[in-house]
C-alpha positions as CSV (number, residue, x, y, z in Angstrom):
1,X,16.6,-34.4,1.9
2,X,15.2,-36.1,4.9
3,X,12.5,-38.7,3.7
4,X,9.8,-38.0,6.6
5,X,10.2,-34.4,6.1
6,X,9.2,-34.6,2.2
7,X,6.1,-37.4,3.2
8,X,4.9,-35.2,5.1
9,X,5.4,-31.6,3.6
10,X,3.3,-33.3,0.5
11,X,0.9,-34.8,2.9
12,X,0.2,-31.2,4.6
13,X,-0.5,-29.3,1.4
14,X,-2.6,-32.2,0.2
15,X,-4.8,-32.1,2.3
16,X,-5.1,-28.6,1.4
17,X,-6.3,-29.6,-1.4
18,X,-8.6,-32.3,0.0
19,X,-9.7,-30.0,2.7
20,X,-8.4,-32.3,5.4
21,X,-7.6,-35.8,5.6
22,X,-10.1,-38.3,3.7
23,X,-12.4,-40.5,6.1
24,X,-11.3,-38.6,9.3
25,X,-12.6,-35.7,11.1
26,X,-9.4,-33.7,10.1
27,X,-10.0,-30.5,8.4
28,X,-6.9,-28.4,7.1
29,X,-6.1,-26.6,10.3
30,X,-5.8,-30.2,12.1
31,X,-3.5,-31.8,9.3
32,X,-1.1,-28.7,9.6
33,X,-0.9,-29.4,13.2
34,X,-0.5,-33.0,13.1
35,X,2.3,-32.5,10.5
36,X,3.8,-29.9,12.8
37,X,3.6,-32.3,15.6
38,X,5.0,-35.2,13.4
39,X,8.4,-33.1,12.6
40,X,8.8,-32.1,15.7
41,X,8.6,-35.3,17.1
42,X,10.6,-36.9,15.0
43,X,13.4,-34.1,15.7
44,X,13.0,-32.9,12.0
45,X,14.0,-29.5,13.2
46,X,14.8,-28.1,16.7
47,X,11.7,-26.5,19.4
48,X,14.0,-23.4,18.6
49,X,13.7,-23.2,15.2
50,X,10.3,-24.2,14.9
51,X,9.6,-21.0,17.6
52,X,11.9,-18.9,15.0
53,X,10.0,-20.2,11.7
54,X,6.5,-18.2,13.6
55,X,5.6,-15.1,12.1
56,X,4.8,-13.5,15.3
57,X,4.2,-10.1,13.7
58,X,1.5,-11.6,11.2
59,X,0.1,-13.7,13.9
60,X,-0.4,-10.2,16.5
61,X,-1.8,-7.8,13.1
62,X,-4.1,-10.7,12.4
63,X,-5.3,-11.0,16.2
64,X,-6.0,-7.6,17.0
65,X,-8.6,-7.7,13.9
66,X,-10.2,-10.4,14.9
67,X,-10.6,-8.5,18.5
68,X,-11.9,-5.2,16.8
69,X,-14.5,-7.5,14.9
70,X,-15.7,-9.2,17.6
71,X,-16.4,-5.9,19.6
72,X,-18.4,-4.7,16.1
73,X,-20.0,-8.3,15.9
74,X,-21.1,-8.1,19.9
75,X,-22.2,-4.8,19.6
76,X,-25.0,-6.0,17.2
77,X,-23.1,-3.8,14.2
78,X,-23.2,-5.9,11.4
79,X,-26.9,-6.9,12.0
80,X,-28.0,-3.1,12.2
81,X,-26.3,-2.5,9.1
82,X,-27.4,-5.2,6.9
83,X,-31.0,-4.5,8.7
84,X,-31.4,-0.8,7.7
85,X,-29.6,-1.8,3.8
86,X,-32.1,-4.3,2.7
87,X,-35.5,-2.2,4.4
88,X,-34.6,0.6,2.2
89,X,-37.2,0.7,-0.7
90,X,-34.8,-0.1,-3.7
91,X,-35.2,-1.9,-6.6
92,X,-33.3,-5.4,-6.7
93,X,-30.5,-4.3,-8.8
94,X,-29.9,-1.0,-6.6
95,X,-30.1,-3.2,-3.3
96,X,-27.6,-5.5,-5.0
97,X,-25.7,-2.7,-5.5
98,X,-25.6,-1.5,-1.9
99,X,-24.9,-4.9,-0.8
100,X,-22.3,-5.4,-2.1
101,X,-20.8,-1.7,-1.8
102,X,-20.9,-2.3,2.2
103,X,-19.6,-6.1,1.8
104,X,-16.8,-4.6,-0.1
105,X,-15.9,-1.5,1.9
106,X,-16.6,-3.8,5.0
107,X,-14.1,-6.0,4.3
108,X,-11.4,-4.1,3.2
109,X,-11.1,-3.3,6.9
110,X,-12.5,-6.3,9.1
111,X,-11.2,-9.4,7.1
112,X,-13.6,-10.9,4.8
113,X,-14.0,-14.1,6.7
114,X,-15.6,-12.5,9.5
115,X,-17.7,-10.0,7.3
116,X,-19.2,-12.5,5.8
117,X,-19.9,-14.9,9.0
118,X,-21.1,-12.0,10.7
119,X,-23.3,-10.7,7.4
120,X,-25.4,-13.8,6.1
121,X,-27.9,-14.9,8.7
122,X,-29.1,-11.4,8.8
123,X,-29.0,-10.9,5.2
124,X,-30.7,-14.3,4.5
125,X,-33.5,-13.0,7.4
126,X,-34.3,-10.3,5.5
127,X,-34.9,-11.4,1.5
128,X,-36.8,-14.0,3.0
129,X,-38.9,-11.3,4.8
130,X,-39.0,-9.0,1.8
131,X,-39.7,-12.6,-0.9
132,X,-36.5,-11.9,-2.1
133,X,-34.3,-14.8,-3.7
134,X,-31.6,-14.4,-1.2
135,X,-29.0,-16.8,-3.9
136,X,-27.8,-13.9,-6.2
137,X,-27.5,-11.3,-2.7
138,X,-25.7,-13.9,-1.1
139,X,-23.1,-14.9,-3.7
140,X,-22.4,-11.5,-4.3
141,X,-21.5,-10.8,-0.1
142,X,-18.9,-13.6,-0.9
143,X,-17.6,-12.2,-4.2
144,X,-17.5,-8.5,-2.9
145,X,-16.1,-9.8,0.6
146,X,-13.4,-11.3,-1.5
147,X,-12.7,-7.9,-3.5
148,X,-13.0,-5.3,-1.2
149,X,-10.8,-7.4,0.8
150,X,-7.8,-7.4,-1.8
151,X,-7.7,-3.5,-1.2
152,X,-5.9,-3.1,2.0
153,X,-3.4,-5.0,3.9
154,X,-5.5,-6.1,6.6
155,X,-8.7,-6.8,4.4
156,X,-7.6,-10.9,4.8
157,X,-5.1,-13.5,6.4
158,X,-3.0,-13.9,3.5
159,X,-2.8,-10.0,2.6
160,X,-1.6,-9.5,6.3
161,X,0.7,-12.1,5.7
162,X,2.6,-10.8,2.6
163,X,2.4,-7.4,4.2
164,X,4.3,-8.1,7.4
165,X,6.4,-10.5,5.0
166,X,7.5,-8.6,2.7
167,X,7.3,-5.3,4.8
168,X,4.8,-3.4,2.4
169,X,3.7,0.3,2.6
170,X,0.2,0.2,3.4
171,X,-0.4,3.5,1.4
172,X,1.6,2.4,-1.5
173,X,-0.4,-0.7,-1.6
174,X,-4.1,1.2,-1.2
175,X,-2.9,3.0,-4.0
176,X,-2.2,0.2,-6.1
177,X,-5.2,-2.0,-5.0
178,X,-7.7,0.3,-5.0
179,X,-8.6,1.4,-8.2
180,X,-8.8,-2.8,-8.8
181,X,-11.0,-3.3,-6.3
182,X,-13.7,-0.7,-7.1
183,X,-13.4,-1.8,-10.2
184,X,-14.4,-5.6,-9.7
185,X,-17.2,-4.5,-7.3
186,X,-18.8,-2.8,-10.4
187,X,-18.3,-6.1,-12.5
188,X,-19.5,-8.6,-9.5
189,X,-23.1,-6.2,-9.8
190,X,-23.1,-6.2,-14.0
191,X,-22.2,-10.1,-14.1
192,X,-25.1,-10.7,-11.4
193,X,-27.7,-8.6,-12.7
194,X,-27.0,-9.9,-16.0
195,X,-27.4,-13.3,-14.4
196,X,-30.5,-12.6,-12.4
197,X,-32.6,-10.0,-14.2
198,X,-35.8,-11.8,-13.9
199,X,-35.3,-14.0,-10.7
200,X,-35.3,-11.4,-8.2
201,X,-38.3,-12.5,-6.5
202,X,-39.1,-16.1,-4.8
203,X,-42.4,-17.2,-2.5
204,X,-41.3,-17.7,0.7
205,X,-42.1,-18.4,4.3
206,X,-41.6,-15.7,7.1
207,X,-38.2,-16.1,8.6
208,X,-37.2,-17.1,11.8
209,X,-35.0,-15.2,14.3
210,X,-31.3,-15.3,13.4
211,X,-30.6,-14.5,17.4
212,X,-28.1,-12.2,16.5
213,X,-26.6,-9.8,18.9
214,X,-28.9,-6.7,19.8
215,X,-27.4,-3.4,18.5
216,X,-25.4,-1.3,21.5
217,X,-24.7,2.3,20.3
218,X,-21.9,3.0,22.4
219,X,-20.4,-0.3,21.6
220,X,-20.6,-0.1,18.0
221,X,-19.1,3.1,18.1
222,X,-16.3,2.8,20.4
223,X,-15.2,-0.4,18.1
224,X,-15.5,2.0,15.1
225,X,-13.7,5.3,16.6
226,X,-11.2,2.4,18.0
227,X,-10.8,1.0,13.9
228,X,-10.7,4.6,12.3
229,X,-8.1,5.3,14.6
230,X,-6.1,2.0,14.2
231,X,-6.4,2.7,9.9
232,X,-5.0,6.3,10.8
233,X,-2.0,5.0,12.7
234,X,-1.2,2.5,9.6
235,X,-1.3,5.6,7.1
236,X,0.4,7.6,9.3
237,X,2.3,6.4,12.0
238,X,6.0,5.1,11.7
239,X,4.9,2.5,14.3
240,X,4.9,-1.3,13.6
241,X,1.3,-2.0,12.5
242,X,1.3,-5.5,15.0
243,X,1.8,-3.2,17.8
244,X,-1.0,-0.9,16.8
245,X,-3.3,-3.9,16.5
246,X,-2.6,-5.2,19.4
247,X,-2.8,-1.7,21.7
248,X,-6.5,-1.3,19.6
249,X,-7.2,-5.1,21.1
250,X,-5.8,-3.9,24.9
251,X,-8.4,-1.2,24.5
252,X,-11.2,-2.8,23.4
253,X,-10.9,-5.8,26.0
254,X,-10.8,-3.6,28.4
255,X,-14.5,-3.2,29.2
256,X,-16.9,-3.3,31.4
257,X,-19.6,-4.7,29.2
258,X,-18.6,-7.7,27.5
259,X,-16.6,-10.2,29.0
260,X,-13.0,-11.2,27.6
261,X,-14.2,-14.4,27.0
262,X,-16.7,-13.5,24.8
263,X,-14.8,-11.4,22.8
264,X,-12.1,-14.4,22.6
265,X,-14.6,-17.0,21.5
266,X,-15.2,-15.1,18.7
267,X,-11.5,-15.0,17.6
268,X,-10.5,-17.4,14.8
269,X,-8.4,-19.9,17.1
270,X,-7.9,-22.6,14.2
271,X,-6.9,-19.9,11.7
272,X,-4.5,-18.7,13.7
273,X,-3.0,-22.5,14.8
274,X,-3.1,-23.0,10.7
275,X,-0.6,-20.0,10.4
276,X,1.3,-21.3,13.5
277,X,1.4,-24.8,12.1
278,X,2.7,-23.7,7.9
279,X,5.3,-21.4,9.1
280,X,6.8,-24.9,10.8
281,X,6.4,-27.4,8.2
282,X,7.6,-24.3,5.6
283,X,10.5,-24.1,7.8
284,X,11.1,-27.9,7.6
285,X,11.6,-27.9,4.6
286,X,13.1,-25.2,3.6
287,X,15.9,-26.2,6.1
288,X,16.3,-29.3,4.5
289,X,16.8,-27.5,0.9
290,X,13.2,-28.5,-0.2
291,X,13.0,-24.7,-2.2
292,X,15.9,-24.6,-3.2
293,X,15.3,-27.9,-5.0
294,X,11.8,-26.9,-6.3
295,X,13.4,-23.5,-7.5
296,X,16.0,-25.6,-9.7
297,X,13.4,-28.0,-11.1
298,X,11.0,-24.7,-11.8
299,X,13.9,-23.4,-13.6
300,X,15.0,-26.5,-15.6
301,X,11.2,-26.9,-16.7
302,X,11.4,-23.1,-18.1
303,X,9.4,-21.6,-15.9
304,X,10.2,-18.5,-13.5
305,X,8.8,-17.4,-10.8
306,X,10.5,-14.0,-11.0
307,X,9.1,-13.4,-14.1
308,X,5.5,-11.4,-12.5
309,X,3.0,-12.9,-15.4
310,X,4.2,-16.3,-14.1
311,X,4.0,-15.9,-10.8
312,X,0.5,-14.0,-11.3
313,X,-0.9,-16.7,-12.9
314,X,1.0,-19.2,-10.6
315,X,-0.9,-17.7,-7.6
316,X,-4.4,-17.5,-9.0
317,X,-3.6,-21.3,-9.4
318,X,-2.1,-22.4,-6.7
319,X,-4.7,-20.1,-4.8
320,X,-7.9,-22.4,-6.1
321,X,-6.0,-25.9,-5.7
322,X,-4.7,-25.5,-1.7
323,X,-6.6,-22.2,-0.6
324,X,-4.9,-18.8,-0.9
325,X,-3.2,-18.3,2.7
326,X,-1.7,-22.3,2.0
327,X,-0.6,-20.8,-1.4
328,X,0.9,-17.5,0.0
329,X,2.5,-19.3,2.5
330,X,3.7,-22.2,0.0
331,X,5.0,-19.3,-2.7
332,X,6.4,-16.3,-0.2
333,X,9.6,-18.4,0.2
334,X,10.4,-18.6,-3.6
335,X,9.3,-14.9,-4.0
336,X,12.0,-12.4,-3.6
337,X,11.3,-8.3,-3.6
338,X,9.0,-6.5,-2.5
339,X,7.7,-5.5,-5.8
340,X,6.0,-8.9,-5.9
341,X,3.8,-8.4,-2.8
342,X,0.8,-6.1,-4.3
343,X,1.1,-8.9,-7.1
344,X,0.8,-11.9,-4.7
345,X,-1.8,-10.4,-2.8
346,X,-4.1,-8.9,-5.6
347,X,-3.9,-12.3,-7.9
348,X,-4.6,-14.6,-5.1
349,X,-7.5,-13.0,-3.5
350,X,-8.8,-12.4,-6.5
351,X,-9.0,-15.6,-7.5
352,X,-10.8,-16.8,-4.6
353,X,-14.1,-16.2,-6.7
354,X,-13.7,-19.2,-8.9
355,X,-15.3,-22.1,-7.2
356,X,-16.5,-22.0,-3.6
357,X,-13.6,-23.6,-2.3
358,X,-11.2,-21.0,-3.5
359,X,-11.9,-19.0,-0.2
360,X,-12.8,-19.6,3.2
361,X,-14.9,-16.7,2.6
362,X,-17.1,-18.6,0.1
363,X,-18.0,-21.9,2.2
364,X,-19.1,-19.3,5.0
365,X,-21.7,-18.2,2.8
366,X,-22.5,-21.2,1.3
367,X,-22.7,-23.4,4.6
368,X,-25.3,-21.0,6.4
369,X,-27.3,-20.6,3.4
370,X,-27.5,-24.6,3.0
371,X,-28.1,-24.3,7.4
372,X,-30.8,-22.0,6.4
373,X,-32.2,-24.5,3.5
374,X,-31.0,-22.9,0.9
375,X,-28.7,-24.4,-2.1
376,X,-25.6,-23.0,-3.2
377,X,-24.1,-25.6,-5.6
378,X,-20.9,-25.4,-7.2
379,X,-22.5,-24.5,-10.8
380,X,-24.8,-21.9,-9.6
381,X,-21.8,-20.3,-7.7
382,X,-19.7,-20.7,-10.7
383,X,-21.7,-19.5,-13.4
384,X,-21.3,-15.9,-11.5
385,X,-17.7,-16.8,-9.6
386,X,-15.6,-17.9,-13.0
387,X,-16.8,-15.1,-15.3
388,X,-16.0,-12.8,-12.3
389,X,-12.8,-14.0,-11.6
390,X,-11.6,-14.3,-15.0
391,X,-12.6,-10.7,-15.7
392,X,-11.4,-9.6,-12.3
393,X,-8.0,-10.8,-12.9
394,X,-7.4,-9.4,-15.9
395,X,-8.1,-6.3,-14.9
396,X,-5.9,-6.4,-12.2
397,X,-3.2,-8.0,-14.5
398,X,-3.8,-4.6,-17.0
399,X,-3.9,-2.1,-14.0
400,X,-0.3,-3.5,-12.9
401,X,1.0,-3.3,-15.7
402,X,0.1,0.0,-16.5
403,X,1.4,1.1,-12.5
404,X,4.3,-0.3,-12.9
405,X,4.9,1.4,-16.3
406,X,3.6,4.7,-14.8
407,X,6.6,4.1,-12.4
């Protein structure tokens, strides 16, 4: 195998784990995109096969979400929703409960990234206005984001990915996900008000404006009516879901309210260049046998990634040490059927819950609330994130088992 393109494969997916490159301003989407540059450069592969390796497919289903939340996030959506959640009169545990209902069913639909960048200043706003300890309502947006997310095959990046990957029925996989994902919601609210029973309530200073965008009826609605109607089409149109993304993104720009630009600059540019820049380096070194040669050592070491309890456990893994779309994107390669997708998908959103880096989802949360001046550390994350996961994932680990026996 060519020496450069194994430096800097290994240097790619370490700074996944790092986060970017030590003692520069390189976060993971930049060191993708240097290594990208670096193998093309150095004529690792050809500008035609690095143009082949891109999932354009993935990359159009994962735009035309991000367009459809930006027209909800404009149209003040998110903040009217949290607003009139948190001013109902309920009792802490009952307004954890709707949180993280709408954070769930949210996200299964509008990627939990965005949910959650779009959901915590508002939510933060409003326990501070109501002397509510915002730390147990904000960890369980993230946890719930994650969940409800791991029901449908748009709810994040790498679910999109394995969909359009491995060309999975978006029924087949509701039905499969579903019943998992209702059920973790139920465990994120027992594990937190188990946690938090008697620290519901903190003394705190009125809070400031969050300057989010002010609600627009018509705006909000035609960005829902445009998403109902996009979710219909994936149920039950035999079109291909990129294009259906994509027409619901045509129709949305064209307005004569908010300008394209605006609705652009809320799209998740460096996500996107993070899928652009994996699907090259993969391709690098897959062309220059780099799988093959992992699948034979895998092998000679006794361990399978056909077998699904390894490759479940694999993923939850992997998922925690690089990020899940790096790990989907590191693991689709040496994954073969179809059957594997729900499995891929489920255990690695799942166990983005673990510690805050396990999902970008997490360090949303956690970064505004610190931006806000309020602490999220890893141990107060964990102490509701690692129970969760752990229980989360074996219940998904049961459920499949039983499906596929059912089968």
């Amino acid at each position: 195998m060519n020496a450069l393109i194994i430096a800097i494969y290994i240097c790619v997916y370490l700074s996944m784990l790092l986060g970017g490159i030590p003692g520069l301003k390189v976060d993971r989407t930049g060191a993708a995109l240097l290594g990208a540059i670096i193998l093309l450069a150095g004529r690792c592969l050809t500008e035609q096969q690095a143009l082949e390796s891109i999932d354009v497919p993935t990359l159009a289903l994962l735009f035309g979400m991000m367009v459809i939340s930006a027209q909800l996030r404009l149209g003040g959506f998110y903040g009217r929703i949290t607003n009139r959640i948190v001013n109902h009169n309920l009792s802490p545990s009952l307004l954890l409960a709707s949180v993280i209902g709408f954070g769930g069913a949210l996200s299964a639909f509008l990627t939990n990234d965005v949910v959650c960048l779009a959901v915590t200043p508002s939510l933060i706003q409003l326990c501070l206005r109501k002397k509510l300890n915002p730390v147990p309502f904000l960890i369980a947006l993230a946890c719930a984001a994650n969940i409800g997310s791991a029901a449908t095959l748009i709810g994040n990046p790498q679910n999109i990915l394995i969909g359009e990957s491995l060309h999975l029925s978006f029924n087949g996989y509701l039905l499969i996900a579903l019943p998992i994902c209702l059920l973790g919601l139920i465990v994120v609210w027992g594990v937190l008000v188990f946690q938090y029973q008697e620290q519901w309530s903190i003394e705190s200073e009125p809070a400031a404006d969050d300057g989010e965008n002010a609600f627009s009826s018509w705006q909000t609605g035609k960005g829902l009516v445009v998403l109902t109607l996009l979710v219909l089409g994936f149920m039950l149109a035999p079109w291909p879901r990129e294009l259906l993304a994509l027409g619901a993104a045509g129709i949305l720009l064209f307005s004569r309210t908010f300008y394209s630009r605006n609705v652009m600059g809320l799209v998740d540019w460096p996500l996107l260049v993070l899928f652009i820049s994996l699907f090259i380096v993969n391709q690098a070194f897959q062309l220059a046998g780099g799988m093959d040669w992992i699948m034979a050592r895998t092998h000679a070491a006794g361990i399978s990634l056909e077998d699904p309890g390894t490759l479940f456990l694999s993923t939850a893994i992997l998922s925690n040490l690089v990020s899940n779309v790096p790990a989907i994107m590191l693991l689709l390669p040496m994954t073969e059927g179809s059957e594997m997708g729900p499995l891929l998908a489920i255990s690695s959103t799942l166990a983005g819950n673990f510690i805050i880096v396990g999902s970008v989802a997490n360090i949303i949360v956690v970064e505004s609330a610190r931006l806000a001046g309020i602490k999220i550390d890893f141990r107060t994350h964990a102490r509701v994130g690692v129970p969760v996961t752990i229980i989360t994932l074996s219940v998904a680990w049961i459920w499949l088992l039983l499906f596929d026996s059912i089968r």
